[in-house]
C-alpha positions in Angstrom: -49.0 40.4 44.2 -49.7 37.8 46.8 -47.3 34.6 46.9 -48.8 31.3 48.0 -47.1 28.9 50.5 -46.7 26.7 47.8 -44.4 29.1 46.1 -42.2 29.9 48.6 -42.1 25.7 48.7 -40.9 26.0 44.6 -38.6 29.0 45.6 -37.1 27.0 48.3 -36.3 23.9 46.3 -34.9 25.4 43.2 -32.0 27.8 45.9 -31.4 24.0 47.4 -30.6 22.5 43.8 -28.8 25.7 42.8 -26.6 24.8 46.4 -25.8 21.9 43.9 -24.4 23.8 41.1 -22.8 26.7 43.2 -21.4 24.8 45.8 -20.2 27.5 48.3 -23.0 26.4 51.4 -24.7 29.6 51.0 -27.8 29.4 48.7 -28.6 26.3 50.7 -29.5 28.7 53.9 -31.8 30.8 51.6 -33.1 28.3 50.1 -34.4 26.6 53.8 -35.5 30.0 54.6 -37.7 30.2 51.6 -39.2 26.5 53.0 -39.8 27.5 56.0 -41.5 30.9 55.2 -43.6 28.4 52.9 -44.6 25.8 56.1 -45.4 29.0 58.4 -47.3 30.5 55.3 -49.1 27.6 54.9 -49.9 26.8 58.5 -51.0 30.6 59.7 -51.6 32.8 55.9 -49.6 36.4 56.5 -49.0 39.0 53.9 -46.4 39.2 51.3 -44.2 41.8 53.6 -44.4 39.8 56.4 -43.2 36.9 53.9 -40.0 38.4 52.6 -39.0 39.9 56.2 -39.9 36.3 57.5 -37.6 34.8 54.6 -34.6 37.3 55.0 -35.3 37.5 59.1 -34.6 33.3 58.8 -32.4 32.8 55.8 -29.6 35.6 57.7 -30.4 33.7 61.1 -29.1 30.5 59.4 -26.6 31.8 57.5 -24.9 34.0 60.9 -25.3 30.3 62.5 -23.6 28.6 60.2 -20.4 30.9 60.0 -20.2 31.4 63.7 -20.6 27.9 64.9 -20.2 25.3 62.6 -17.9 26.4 59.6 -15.1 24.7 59.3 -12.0 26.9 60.6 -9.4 24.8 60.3 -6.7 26.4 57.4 -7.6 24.6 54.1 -4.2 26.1 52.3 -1.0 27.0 53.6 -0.3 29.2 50.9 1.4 32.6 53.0 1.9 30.7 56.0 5.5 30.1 55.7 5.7 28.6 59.3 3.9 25.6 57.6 6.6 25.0 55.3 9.4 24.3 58.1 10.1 20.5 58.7 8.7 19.1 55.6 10.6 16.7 53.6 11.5 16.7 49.6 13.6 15.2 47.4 16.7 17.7 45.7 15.9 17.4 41.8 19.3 19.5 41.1 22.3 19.7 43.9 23.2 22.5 46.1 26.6 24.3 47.2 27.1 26.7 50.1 27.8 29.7 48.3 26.7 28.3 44.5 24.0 28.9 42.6 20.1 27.5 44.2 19.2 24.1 43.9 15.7 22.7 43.4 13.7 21.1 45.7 10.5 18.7 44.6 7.8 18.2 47.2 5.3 15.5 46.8 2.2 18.1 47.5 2.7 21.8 47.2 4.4 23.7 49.5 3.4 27.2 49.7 1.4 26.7 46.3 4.5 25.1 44.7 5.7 21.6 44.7 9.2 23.1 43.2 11.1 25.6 44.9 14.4 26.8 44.8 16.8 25.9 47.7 20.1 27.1 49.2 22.2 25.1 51.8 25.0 25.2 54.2 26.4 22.0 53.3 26.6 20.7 49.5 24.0 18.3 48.5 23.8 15.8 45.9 20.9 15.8 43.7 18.1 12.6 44.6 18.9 13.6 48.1 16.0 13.7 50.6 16.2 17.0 52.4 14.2 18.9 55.5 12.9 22.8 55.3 14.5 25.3 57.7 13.8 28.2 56.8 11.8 30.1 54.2 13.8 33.3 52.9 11.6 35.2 50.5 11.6 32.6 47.3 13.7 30.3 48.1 14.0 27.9 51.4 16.8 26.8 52.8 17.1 22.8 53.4 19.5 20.6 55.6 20.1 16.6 54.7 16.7 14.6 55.9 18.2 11.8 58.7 
């Protein structure tokens, strides 16, 4: 079977409009690959070998580029980083005692992957009061009064 530069052109465009439905920025690399091998094809005429290790040889080239230098590594959840969770403020939806049963906390964005958590503190606290993260101990965190 030979492929013509046009249809590594076709091939090309239909991986960049799948990038559309699938958006993980993976199928777009492939898909540029598959362009290129179609301009380089079309420019200097190689056979179909040469084509699909010219199209895997550019598509993994982009691809390794794109995760080593310009992915975005900042963390996009904090879900298991409990370190996070320490200074941020919520609002006690039921009161606290020192040695009584948990209270619950509402945070306006999910802490942790919850925006409710159970709370314990060393001091009693009303409900409606705005209260700081200390410390996260297993499922529950422990608060103080926000200043």
């Amino acid at each position: 079977m030979i492929m013509a530069w046009w249809h590594w052109l076709v091939l090309g465009f239909a991986l960049c409009v799948a990038e559309l439905a699938m958006p993980a920025f993976v199928l777009i690399w492939f898909g540029l690959g598959a362009l290129l091998v179609g301009v380089l094809t079309w420019l200097l005429p190689f056979g179909l070998v040469a084509q699909v290790v010219a199209w895997t040889v550019f598509s993994a080239a982009m691809l390794a580029v794109w995760l080593r230098y310009f992915r975005d590594r900042r963390q996009t959840t904090r879900a298991g980083a409990s370190d996070a969770a320490i200074g941020e403020i919520g609002l006690l939806v039921r009161g606290v005692q020192p040695f009584g049963p948990p209270g619950e906390v509402l945070f306006q964005r999910p802490l942790l992957g919850s925006d409710r958590w159970l709370c314990n503190a060393d001091v009693a606290l009303p409900p409606n009061a705005r209260v700081r993260v200390v410390a996260v101990e297993g499922n529950v965190v422990r608060v103080e009064a926000a200043g």
